[in-house]
C-alpha positions in Angstrom: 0.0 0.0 0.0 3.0 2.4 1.1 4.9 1.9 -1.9 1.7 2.3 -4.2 1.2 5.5 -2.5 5.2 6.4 -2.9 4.3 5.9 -6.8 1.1 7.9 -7.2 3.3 10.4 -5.6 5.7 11.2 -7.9 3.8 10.9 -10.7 2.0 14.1 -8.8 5.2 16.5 -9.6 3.8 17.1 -12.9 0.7 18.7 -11.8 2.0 22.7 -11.7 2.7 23.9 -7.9 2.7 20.4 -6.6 5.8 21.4 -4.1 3.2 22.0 -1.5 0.7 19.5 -2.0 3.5 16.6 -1.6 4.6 17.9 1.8 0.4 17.4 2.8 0.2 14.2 1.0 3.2 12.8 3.1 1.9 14.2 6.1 -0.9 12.0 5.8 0.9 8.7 5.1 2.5 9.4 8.1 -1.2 9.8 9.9 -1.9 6.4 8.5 1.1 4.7 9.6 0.9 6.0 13.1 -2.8 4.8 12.9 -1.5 1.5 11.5 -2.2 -1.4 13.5 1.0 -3.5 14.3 1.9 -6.9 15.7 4.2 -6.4 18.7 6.2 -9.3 18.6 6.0 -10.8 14.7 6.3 -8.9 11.0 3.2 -7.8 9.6 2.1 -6.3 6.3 3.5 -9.2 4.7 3.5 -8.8 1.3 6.0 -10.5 -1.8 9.2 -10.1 0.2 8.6 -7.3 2.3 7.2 -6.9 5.7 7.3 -4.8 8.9 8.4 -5.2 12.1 8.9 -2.4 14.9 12.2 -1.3 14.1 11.8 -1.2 10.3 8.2 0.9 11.1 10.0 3.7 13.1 12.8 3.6 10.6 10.5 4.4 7.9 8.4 7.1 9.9 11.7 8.6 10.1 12.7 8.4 6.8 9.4 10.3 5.8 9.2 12.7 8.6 12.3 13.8 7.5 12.0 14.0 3.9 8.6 16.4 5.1 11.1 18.7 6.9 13.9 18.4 3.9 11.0 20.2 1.4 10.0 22.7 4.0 13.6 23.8 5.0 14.5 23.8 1.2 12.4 26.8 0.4 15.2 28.8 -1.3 14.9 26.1 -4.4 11.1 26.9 -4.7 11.5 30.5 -4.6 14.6 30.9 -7.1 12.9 27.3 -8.7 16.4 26.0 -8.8 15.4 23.0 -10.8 12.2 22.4 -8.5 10.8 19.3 -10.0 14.6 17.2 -10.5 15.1 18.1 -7.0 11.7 16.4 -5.4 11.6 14.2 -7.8 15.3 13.2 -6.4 14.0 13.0 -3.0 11.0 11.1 -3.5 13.1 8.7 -5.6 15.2 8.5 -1.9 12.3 8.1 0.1 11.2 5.0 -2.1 14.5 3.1 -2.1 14.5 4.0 2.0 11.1 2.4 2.6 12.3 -0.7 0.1 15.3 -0.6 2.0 13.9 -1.3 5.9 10.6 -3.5 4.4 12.9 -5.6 3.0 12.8 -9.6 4.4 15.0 -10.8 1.8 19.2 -10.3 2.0 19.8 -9.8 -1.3 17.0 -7.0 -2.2 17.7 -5.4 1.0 21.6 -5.2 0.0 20.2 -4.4 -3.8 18.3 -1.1 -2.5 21.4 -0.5 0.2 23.4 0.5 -2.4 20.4 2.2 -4.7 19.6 4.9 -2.0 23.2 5.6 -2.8 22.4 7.2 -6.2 20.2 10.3 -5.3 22.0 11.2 -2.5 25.4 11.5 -4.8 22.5 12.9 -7.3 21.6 15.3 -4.5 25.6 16.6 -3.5 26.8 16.9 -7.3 23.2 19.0 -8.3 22.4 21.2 -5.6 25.4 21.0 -3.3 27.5 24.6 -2.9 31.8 24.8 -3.1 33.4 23.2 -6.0 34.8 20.7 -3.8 31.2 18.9 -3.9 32.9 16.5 -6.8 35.7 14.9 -4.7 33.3 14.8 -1.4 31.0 12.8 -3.7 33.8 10.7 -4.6 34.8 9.7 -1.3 30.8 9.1 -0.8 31.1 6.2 -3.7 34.6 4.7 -3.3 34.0 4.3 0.4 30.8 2.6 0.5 31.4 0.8 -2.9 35.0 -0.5 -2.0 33.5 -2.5 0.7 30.1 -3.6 -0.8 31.4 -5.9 -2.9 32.8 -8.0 0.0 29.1 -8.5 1.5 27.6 -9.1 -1.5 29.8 -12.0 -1.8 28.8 -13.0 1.9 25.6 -12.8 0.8 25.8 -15.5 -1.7 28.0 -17.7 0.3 25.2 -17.8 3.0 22.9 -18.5 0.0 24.9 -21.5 -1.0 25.4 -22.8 2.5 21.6 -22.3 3.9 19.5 -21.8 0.4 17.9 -19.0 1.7 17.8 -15.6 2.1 15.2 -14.6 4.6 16.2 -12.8 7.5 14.2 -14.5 9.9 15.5 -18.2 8.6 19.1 -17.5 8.5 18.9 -15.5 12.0 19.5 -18.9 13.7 22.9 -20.2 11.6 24.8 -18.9 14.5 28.0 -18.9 11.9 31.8 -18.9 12.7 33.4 -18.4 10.5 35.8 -14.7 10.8 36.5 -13.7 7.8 32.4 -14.0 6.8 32.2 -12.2 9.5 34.1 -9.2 8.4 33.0 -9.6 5.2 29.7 -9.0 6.2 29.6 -6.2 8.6 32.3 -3.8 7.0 29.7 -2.0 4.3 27.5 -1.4 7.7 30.8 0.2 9.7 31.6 2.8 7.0 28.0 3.2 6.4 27.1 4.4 10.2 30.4 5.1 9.8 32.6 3.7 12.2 35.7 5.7 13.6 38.9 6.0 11.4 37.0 5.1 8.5 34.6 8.1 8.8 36.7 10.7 6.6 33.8 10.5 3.9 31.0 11.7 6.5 32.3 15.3 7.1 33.4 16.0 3.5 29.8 14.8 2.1 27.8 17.0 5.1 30.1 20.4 4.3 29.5 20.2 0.4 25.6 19.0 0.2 22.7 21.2 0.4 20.5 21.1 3.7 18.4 19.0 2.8 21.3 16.4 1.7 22.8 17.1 5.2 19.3 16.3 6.8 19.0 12.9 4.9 22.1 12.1 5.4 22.6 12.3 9.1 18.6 11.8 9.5 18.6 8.6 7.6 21.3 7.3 5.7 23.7 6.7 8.6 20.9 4.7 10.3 21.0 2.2 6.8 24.6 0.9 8.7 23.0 0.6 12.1 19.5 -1.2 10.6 21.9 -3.5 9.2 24.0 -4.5 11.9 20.9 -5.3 13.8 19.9 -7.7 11.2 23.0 -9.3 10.5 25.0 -9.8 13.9 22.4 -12.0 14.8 23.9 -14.7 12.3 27.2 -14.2 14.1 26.0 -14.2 17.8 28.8 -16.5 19.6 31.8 -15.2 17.1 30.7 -11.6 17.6 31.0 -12.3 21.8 34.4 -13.0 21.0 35.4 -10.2 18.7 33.1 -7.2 20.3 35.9 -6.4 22.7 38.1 -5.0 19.7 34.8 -2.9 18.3 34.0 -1.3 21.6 37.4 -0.3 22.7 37.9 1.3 19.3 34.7 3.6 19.2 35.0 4.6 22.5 38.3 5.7 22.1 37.7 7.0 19.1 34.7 8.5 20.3 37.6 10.7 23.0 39.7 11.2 19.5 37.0 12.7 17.6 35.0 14.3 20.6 38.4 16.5 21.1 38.4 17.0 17.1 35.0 18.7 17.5 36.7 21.2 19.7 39.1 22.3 16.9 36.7 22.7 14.2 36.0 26.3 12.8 33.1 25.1 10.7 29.4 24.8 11.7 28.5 21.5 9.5 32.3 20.0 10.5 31.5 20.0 14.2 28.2 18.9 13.9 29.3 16.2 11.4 31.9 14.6 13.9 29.6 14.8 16.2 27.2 12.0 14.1 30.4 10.1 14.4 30.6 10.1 18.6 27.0 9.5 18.5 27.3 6.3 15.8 30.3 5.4 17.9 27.9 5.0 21.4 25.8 3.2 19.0 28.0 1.1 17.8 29.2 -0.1 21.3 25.9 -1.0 22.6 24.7 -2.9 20.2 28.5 -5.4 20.0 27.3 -6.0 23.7 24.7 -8.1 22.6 22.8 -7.5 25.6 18.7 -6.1 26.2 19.8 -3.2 27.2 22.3 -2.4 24.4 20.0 -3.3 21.8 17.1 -0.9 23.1 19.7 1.9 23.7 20.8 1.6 20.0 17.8 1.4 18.9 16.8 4.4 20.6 19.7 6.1 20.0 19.0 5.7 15.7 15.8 7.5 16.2 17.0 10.4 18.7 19.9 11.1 17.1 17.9 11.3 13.5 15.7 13.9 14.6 18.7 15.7 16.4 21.2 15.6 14.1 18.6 16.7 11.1 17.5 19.6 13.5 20.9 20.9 14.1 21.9 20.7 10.1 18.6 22.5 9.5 19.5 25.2 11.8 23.3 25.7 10.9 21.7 26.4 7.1 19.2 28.9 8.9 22.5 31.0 10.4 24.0 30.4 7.0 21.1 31.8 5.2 21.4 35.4 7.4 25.4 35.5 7.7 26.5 33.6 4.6 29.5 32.2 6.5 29.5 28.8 8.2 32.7 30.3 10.2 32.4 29.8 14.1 35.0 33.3 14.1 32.2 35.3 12.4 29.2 33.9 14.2 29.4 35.9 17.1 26.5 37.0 19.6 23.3 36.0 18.3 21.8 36.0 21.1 21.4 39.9 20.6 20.0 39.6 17.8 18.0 36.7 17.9 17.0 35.1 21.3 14.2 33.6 20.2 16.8 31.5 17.7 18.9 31.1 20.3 16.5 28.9 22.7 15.8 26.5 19.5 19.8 26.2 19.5 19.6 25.8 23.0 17.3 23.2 23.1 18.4 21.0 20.2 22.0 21.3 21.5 21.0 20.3 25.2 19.0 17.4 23.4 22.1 16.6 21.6 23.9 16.4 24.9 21.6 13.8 25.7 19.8 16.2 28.8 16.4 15.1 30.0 14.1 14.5 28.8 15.1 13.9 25.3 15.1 10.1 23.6 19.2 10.4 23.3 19.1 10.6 27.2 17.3 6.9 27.2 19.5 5.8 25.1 22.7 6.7 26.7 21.7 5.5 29.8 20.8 2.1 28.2 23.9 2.2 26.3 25.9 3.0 29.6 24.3 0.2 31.6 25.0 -2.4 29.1 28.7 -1.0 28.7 29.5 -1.1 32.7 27.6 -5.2 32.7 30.0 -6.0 29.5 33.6 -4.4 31.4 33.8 -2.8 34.5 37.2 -1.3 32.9 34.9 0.7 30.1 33.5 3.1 32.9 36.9 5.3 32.8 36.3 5.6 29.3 32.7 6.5 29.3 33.6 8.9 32.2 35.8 11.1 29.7 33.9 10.5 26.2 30.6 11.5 28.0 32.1 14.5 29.2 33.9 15.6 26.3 31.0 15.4 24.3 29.1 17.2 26.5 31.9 20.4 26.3 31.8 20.7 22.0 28.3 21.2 22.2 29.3 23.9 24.8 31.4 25.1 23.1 29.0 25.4 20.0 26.5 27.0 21.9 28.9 29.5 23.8 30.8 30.8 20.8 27.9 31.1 18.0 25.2 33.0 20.7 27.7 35.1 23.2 30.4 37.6 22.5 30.4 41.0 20.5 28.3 41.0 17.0 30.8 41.4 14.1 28.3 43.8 11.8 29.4 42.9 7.9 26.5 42.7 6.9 22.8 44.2 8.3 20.3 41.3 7.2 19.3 39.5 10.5 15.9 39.4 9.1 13.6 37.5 11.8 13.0 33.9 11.7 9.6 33.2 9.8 6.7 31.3 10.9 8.1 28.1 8.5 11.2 28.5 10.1 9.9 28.0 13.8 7.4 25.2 12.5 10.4 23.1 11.5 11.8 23.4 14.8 8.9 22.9 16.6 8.7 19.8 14.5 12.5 18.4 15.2 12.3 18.9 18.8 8.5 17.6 19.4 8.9 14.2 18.5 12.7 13.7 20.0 11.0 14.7 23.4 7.8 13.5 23.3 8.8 10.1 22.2 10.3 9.3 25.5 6.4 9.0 26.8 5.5 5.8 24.6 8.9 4.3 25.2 7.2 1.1 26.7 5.9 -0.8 23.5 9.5 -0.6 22.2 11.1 -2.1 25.5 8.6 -4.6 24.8 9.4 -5.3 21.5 13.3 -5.9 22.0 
């Protein structure tokens, strides 16, 4: 039904003024899939391989709630109608392959579609993006996640040959061990969320695309590595006990590393981009404990730190729009100017810091609990990354709001009633979210 809906859809750009009438029209698929009636503990909407379980059905509300905000925060195209109807026909093109991408029940179309939602976004960063540089950021975009796709889709058909099936929920049992199948398997996921040290695509992507790229991207496409690793560790539960050590110790460490690289950016999207990369990295250590509470923390975290992250991205291009620098040294003391602005930065950054009562605060706290049960030894490190991460957003705050106003140029125009509407609708749902958090500790 969804991806009948998804089709009708974009066969609706043609209709003249249609930029509007697709924001409503998505607004109401997500009405009916918060209306949907879903089986707690088993996949429904079955259908020809594809099928919904919790975790894919909040992956895809995300997926649309964002693409919702990407159109309303990407109202500079429609005015100047800098190619209007490439650009949402781009994004709607994403939003399919997303929604085929976490309805998927079969290994091989969900790997198919992984790598097809690669298309519009490097679509999205040549077309729209702004410096010159946007060609060689794209670059690293497809070399990165192609170099290490072809490994698992040779995995892929291993498993095919060994079990003669590709179903998620048949192969979940295999309980595989062998290593190099292993690594085979889960490396397109690490650069995908991405992992530390092989992250250097993530920051060069999010400083070149346009805001709505950097919304999807940090929104959604980073989660694609963390929906996979939930599906596919599973086949390697007793071999991944033995190697998780190796992947915690590196991205909390690495978290430190890149938590004290955040303190020596001088570029908006940079430090908000390494910051994805700490947050990935808490991910990633939860869920390579393998326990309850790291799973529910992860998954937790995917959702919080989509609506975050998104909001943050949205905001920096809302400074940009007024100053026309991304420089931390120029964006001095909006809070005279602004204040109003400078509670939404307040609030999203405090969220982002994982305060209460935000949904990155449950998952932390999950994420921590099943950390200290795995290694008493990993509570000095949690003690420092926690801490650091804590100061860059600080620091973020501190810099671009207080200090003296550096007048070049007199166009702090007020933010408009669209503008507060997509805040509103960032910081809602990653607050509100914590009050239904039972059917999902339920679920895992």
């Amino acid at each position: 039904m969804m991806l009948m809906y998804l089709f009708f859809l974009t066969s609706s750009l043609f209709l003249i003024n249609s930029y509007w009438m697709i924001q409503i029209i998505l607004v109401l698929l997500m009405f009916i899939l918060i209306f949907n009636s879903f089986d707690l503990f088993s996949y429904f909407n079955l259908g020809y391989m594809l099928g919904l379980d919790l975790i894919s059905l909040m992956l895809i509300m995300l997926s649309i709630w964002i693409v919702i905000l990407m159109l309303m925060a990407s109202f500079l195209f429609y005015l100047n109608n800098y190619n209007l109807m490439l650009f949402t026909f781009n994004i709607l093109f994403l939003l399919l392959f997303l929604v085929l991408v976490f309805s998927m029940l079969d290994i091989f179309m969900f790997y198919l579609f992984f790598e097809s939602s690669l298309i519009p976004m490097l679509l999205l960063i040549f077309g729209w993006g702004f410096q010159s540089e946007r060609m060689e950021a794209a670059l690293y975009l497809l070399f990165y996640t192609l170099f290490v796709s072809l490994p698992l889709l040779s995995g892929i058909f291993y498993i095919y040959w060994l079990k003669k099936s590709l179903m998620f929920y048949l192969i979940n049992s295999l309980n595989m061990d062998i290593i190099y199948l292993y690594f085979m398997m889960i490396f397109a996921f690490l650069v995908k969320l991405p992992m530390v040290f092989i992250h250097i695509w993530l920051p060069k992507a999010h400083v070149e695309a346009p805001v709505s790229g950097s919304m999807i991207l940090a929104g959604v496409m980073l989660k694609l590595g963390g929906y996979g690793l939930i599906r596919i560790l599973f086949i390697f539960t007793k071999l991944n006990l033995k190697l998780s050590m190796i992947f915690i110790s590196l991205s909390l460490i690495g978290g430190i590393y890149i938590s004290l690289l955040c303190l020596h950016q001088l570029d908006f999207k940079k430090l908000v981009a390494y910051s994805s990369v700490v947050h990935m990295g808490i991910f990633l250590a939860g869920i390579m404990t393998m326990t309850y509470w790291g799973l529910m923390g992860s998954f937790y975290m995917l959702i919080g730190h989509g609506l975050c992250s998104s909001g943050l991205f949205m905001m920096i291009n809302l400074n940009y729009e007024r100053l026309h620098t991304r420089s931390l040294i120029m964006n001095f003391g909006m809070l005279n100017i602004l204040p109003s602005f400078s509670l939404w930065w307040f609030l999203l950054l405090t969220s982002n810091m994982a305060a209460p009562f935000s949904l990155n605060l449950i998952s932390e706290v999950s994420i921590i609990n099943s950390l200290v049960s795995y290694s008493y030894l990993c509570m000095l490190v949690i003690i420092f990354l926690f801490f650091f991460s804590a100061l860059y957003n600080l620091y973020l705050f501190m810099v671009s709001q207080h200090g003296k106003i550096i007048f070049l140029k007199n166009n702090f125009f007020n933010l408009s009633l669209r503008e507060y509407l997509l805040l509103f609708l960032h910081w809602v749902p990653l607050n509100l979210c914590v009050l239904k958090l039972d059917i999902f500790s339920l679920y895992l």
